[in-house]
C-alpha positions in Angstrom: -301.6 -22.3 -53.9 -304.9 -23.9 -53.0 -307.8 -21.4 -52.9 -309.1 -21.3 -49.4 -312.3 -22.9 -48.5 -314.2 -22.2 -45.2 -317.0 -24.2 -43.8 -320.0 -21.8 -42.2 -319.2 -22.7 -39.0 -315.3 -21.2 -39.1 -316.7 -18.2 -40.6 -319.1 -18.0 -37.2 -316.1 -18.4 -35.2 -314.0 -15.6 -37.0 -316.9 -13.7 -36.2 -317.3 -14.5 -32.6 -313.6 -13.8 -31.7 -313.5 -10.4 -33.7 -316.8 -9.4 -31.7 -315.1 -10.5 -28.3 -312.0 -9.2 -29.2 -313.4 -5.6 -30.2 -316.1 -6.0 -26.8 -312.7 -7.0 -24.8 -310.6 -3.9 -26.0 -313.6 -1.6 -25.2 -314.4 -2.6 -22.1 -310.9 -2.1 -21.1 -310.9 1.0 -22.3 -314.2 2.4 -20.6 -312.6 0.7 -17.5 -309.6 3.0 -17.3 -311.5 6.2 -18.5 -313.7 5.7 -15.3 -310.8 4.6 -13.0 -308.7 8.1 -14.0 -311.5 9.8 -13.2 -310.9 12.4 -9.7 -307.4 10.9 -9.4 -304.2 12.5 -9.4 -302.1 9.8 -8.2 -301.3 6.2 -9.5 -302.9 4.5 -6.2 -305.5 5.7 -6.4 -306.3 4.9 -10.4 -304.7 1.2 -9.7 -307.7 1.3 -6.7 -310.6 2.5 -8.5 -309.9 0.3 -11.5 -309.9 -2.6 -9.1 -313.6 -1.5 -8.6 -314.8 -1.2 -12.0 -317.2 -3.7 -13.6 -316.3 -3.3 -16.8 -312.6 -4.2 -16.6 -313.9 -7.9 -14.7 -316.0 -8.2 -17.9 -312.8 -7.7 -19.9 -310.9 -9.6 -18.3 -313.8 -12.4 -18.0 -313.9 -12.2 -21.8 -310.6 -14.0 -22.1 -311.3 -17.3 -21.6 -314.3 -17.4 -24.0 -311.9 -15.7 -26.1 -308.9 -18.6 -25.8 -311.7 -21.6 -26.4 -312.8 -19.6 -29.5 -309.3 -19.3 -30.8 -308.1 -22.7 -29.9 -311.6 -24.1 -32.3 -310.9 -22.0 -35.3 -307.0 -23.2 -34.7 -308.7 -26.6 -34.5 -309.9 -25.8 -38.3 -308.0 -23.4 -39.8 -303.5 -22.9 -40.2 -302.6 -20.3 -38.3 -301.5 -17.7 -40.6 -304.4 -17.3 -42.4 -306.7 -17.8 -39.0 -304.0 -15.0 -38.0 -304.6 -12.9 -40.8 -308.2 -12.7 -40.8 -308.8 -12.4 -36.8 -306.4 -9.0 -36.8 -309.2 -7.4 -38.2 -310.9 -6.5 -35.3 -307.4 -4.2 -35.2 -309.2 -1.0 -37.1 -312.1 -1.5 -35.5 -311.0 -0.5 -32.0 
């Protein structure tokens, strides 16, 4: 097995995804915890979460997160560029 060498601008890459991955996740997050808030009912979450900012932003985050990806692909085999991008995992 080949030791694996990275050029500086993969490793800025792996670090650009994992920050938009962990941003992505958190936004969603803070988009639901607002959208529950004062409702009982599902129409009414699935209508205030409509209305929040921050779920746009997370969704808006998934095509800079695709081009990103499809780079580091670009440089990197997939099951290593796999293994190292699930870190942002333990971070969310």
């Amino acid at each position: 097995m080949k030791p694996l060498k990275l050029d500086r601008l993969t490793l800025v890459l792996f670090l650009v995804l994992i920050c938009l991955d962990v941003v992505a996740l958190l936004f969603a997050k803070m988009a639901t915890n607002f959208a529950s808030v004062d409702t009982s009912d599902n129409l009414g979450f699935y209508l205030n979460l409509i209305w929040e900012p921050s779920l746009w932003i997370s969704l808006g985050l998934g095509p800079l997160q695709l081009i990103t990806w499809t780079k580091i692909l670009s440089k990197v085999e997939l099951g290593i560029a796999y293994s190292i991008s699930s870190v942002h995992m333990p971070v969310t």
